[in-house]
N, C-alpha and C positions, 0 to 999 in steps of 0.2 A: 328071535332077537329084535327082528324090528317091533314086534307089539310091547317089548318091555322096553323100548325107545319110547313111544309114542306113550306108556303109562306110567313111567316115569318122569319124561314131561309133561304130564300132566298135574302129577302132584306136585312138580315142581312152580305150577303156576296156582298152587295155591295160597288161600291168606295164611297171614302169619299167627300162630298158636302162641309160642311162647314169647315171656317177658312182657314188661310196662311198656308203652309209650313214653319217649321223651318229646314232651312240646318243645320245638326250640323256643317259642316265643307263649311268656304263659307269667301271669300276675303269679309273684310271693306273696303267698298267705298271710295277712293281719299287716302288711306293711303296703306302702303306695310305692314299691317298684317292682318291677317288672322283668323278668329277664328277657334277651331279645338275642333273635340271629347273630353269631358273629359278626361285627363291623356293620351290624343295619343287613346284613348280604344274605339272602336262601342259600347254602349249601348247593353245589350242583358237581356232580361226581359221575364219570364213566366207568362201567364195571362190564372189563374184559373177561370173559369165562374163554377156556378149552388152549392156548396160547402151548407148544411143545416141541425141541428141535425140528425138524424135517417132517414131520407124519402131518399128515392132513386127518385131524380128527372123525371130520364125519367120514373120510373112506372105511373106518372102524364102523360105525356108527350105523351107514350105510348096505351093510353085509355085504363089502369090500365090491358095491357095487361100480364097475367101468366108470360109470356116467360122472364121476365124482373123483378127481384127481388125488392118487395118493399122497403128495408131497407138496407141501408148499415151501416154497426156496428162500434161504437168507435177506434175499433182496426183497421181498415182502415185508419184514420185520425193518428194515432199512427204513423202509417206505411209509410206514406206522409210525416209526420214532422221527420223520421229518412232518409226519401230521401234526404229534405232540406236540413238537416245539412249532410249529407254525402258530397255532392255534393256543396253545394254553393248556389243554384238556388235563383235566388230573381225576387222579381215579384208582385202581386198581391191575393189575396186570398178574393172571393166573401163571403158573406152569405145572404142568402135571409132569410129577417129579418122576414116577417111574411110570411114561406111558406105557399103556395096555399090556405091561409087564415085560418089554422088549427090555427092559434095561435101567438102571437110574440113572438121571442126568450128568449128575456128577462124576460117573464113569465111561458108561457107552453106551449107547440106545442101537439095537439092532436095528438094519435098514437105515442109517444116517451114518455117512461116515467121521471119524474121529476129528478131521479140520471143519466139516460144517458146525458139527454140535459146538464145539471152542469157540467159533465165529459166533455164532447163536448165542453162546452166552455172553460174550464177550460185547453185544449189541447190547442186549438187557440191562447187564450192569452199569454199560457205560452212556448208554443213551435214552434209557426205559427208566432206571429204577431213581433217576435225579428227580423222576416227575409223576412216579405211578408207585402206589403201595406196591410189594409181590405177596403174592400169599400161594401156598401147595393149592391144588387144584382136589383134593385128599391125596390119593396113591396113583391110583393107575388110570383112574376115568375108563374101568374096564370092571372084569373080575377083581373081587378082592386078594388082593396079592396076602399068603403066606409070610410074615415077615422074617420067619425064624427059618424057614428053607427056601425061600426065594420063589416057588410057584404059588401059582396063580388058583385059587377057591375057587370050586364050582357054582360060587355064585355072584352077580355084580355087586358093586360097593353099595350102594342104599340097600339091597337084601343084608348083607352080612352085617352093614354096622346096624342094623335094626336089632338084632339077633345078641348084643355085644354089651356088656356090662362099661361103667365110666373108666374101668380102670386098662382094659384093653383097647376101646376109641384112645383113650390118652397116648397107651404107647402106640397106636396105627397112626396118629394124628402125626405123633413127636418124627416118628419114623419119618415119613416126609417130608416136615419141616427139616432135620438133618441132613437129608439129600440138600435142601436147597443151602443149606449151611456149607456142606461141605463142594458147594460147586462154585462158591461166593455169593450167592442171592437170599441172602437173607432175609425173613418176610415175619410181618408183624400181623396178622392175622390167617384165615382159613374160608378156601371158597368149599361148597360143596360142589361134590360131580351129580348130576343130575340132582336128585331126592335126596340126598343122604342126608342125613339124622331129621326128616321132618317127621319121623314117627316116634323118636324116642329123641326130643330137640330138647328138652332142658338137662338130661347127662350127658347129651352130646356137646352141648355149652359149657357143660362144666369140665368135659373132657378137654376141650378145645381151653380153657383156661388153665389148666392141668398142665398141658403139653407146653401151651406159651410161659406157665413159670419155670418151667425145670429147662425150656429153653434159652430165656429171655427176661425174666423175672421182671415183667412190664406191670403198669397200675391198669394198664386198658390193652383188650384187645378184641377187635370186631369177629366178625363172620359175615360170608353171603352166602343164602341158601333161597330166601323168599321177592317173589314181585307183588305187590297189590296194584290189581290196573283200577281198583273199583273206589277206595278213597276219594275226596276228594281233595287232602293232602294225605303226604306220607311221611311219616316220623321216625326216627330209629327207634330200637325199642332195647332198654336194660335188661336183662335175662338174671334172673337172680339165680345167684351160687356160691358156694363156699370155697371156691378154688383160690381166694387171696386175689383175684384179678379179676376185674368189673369184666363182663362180656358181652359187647353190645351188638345185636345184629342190625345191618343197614341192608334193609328193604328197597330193592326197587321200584318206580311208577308203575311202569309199563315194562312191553316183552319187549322180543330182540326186533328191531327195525327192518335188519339186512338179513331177516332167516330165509325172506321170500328170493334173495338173488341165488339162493343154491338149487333153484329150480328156473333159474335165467325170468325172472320177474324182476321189477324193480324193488328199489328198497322204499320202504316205507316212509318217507322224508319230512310228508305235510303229516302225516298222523303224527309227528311227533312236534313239530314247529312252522308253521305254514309262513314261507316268504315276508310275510309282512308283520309276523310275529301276531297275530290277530288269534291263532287257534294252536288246538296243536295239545297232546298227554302232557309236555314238558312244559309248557305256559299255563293250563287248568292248573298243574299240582307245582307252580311255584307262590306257596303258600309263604311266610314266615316262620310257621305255625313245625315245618317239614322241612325235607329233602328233595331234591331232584336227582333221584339214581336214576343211569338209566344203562342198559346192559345189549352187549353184543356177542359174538361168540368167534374164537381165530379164523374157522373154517367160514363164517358168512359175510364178515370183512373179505376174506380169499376172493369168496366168490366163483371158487374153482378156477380163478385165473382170472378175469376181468376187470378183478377187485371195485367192482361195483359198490362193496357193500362199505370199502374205507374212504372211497369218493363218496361216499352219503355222509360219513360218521365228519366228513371234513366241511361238508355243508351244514351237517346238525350244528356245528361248534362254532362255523360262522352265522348263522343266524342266533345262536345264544349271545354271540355279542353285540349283533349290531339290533337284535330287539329286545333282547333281556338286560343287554347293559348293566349298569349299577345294581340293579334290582341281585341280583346275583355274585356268587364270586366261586372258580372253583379249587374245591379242595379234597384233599387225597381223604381214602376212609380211614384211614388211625385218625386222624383229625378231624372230622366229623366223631368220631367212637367216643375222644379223650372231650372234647363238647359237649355232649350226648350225657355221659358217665360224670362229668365234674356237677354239674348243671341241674343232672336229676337227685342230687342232695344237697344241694346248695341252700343253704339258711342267711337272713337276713333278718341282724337285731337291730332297730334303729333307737339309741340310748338317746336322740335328739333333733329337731327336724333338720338340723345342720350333719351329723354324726351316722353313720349306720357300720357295724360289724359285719362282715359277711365272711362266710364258712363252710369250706366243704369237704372232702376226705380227698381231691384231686386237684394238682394242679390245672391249673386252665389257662393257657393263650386265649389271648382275645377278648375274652370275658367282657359281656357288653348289657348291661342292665340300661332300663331307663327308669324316669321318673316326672307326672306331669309339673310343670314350669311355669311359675308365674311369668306373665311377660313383661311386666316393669320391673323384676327381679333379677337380673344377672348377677349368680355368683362372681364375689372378685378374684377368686381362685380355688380349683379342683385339688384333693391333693389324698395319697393313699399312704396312709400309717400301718409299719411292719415293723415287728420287733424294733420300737424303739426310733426306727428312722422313718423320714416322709420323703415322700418323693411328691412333685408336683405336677399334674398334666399340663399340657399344654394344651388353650381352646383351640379349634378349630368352625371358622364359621360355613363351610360348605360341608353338609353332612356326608356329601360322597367320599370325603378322605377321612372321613373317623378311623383311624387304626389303632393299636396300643399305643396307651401313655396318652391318650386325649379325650378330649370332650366335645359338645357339643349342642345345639339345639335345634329341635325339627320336631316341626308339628304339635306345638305347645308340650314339647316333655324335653326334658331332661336328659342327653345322652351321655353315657361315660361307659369308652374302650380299657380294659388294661389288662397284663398280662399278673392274675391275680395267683397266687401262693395260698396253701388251705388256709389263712386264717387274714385278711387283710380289714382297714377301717378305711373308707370312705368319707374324706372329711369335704363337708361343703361351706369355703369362707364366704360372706355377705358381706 
């Protein structure tokens, strides 16, 4: 057990195979704009893996070793959702819908009693999911679970979904998503458990798009499966499929920080942000260009009790604000995904230098192009034509509050925020 630990995390820290790159910030062809980061801001996202009523994932993990506390207590998850809201952090929040086959959440999970699990969910919905995408963690984060007799496959989940046609990931995928449906946690994407589908990742994409329309009938839905430590930014990337639903995988920077506290080491704090914001995985790859993911796991926040590792994740979050600042902004990964997916077909006709049409097959919040700016030119007013009506932004002359519905200038270009519709016109009055 432990060598297909360690060699599936291993694959697990491999680059990414499938899909395009989306540059967030990257020149439109044959026209002088550009599109840019949301709001001017790098994406910066925390992605929770292994999160499960009561069981302390790595005691599984661990071949149910002493050293490694089997249960991690409500009041942990308490104490996570008062980081959240301290700090801001948005991101993702796993649950493995039927851990290690003990049960699905929704009903009863062996080894956790009926009032913890209720409380447990009851924290998530009401305190976790205001602020944190949810997504299935797949099934079990064990052996692949049987889903039509309820045991457990003789073989772990990245073996078996390797093995697995799109049309069967689809229903193993849906499956989970259900649990979390029917527990009230509803989730707009899919994390994988260790590897799984990085050896068959584009009908595993399509699977996972499969399962989100027959559950959800969304325009976008992500996945987490890959970290790139070696970039020196990191982009989501489009996964093409026919499944009627874009499916964008968001890649992490870098590994997990706090994996070193499940062996009573510290966590890793300056590798990822050092004090004075000067170095750091998470300051190299805050590119424009990219993302900032960066990934932890329930059990190394735990800490096996010391929680070493959620005292670092609350220092990571304060030094993102007080040295990344502006430079950054966070946000959950459907929102990054629906960015990502509007953005990488987004067309722009400019019928006149005042005039540009822009087009995409996705809605987009935020939508934030630029364009370079004479500087004795100030438009006398910004303004976006739709079916018929205009609506007018409003300037803004500090570019740190560009949000929807406004504009702007910085650094001789042209800024303009809006919450754009597939088909809108850009009018520029002089």
């Amino acid at each position: 057990m432990a060598t297909l630990v360690n060699e599936t995390l291993a694959t697990h820290n491999s680059k990414t195979k499938a899909g395009e790159p989306v540059l967030l910030q990257r020149e439109i062809r044959d026209t002088p704009w550009r599109i840019e980061p949301p709001q001017l801001r790098v994406p910066v996202t925390f992605l929770l893996d292994d999160p499960c009523p009561g069981w302390n994932p790595y005691y599984f993990h661990d071949q149910f070793n002493p050293r490694s506390a089997s249960h991690i207590p409500n009041s942990f998850l308490e104490g996570f959702a008062d980081v959240v809201e301290r700090t801001g952090i948005r991101g993702k929040f796993s649950i493995i819908p039927h851990p290690f086959g003990l049960g699905p959440v929704s009903e009863h999970v062996e080894g956790v009693s009926d009032h913890d699990l209720a409380a447990w969910v009851g924290t998530v919905r009401e305190r976790v999911a205001p602020f944190m995408d949810l997504s299935p963690e797949v099934v079990t984060h064990w052996n692949a679970l049987d889903i039509e007799t309820g045991k457990l496959h003789p073989f772990w989940e990245p073996i078996w979904v390797a093995q697995q046609s799109r049309e069967t990931l689809a229903r193993y995928i849906r499956y989970g998503l259900d649990i979390l449906d029917h527990t009230g946690l509803p989730a707009n994407g899919v994390t994988s458990s260790w590897s799984t589908g990085s050896t068959n990742e584009e009908p595993y994409a399509a699977a996972i798009g499969d399962a989100l329309r027959e559950t959800r009938n969304p325009e976008v839905t992500w996945y987490f499966l890959h970290p790139d430590t070696a970039l020196p930014y990191v982009p989501p990337r489009l996964v093409p499929n026919d499944s009627g639903v874009a499916v964008v995988s968001i890649v992490c920077c870098v590994g997990d920080f706090a994996w070193s506290t499940l062996d009573g080491n510290p966590a890793e704090i300056d590798a990822m942000i050092s004090a004075d914001g000067g170095a750091g995985r998470l300051v190299d790859a805050c590119d424009p260009r990219g993302i900032v993911a960066f990934v932890s796991h329930w059990q190394s926040l735990y800490s096996n009790g010391n929680e070493a590792g959620l005292k670092a994740l609350e220092t990571i979050a304060r030094r993102v604000k007080q040295c990344l600042g502006d430079r950054v902004q966070w946000m959950r990964c459907s929102d990054i995904a629906r960015y990502a997916a509007a953005t990488a077909n987004l067309t722009a006709n400019a019928q006149d230098e005042n005039r540009t049409s822009f087009t995409t097959d996705i809605s987009c919040p935020a939508l934030t192009v630029s364009r370079p700016h004479e500087a004795d030119v100030i438009p006398a007013s910004v303004r976006i034509q739709r079916a018929g009506e205009t609506q007018p932004l409003r300037r803004v002359d500090d570019p740190r509050t560009l949000g929807p519905g406004s504009w702007t200038v910085r650094d001789g270009r042209l800024c303009v925020c809006w919450n754009m519709r597939r088909d809108d016109a850009l009018v520029l009055d002089r």
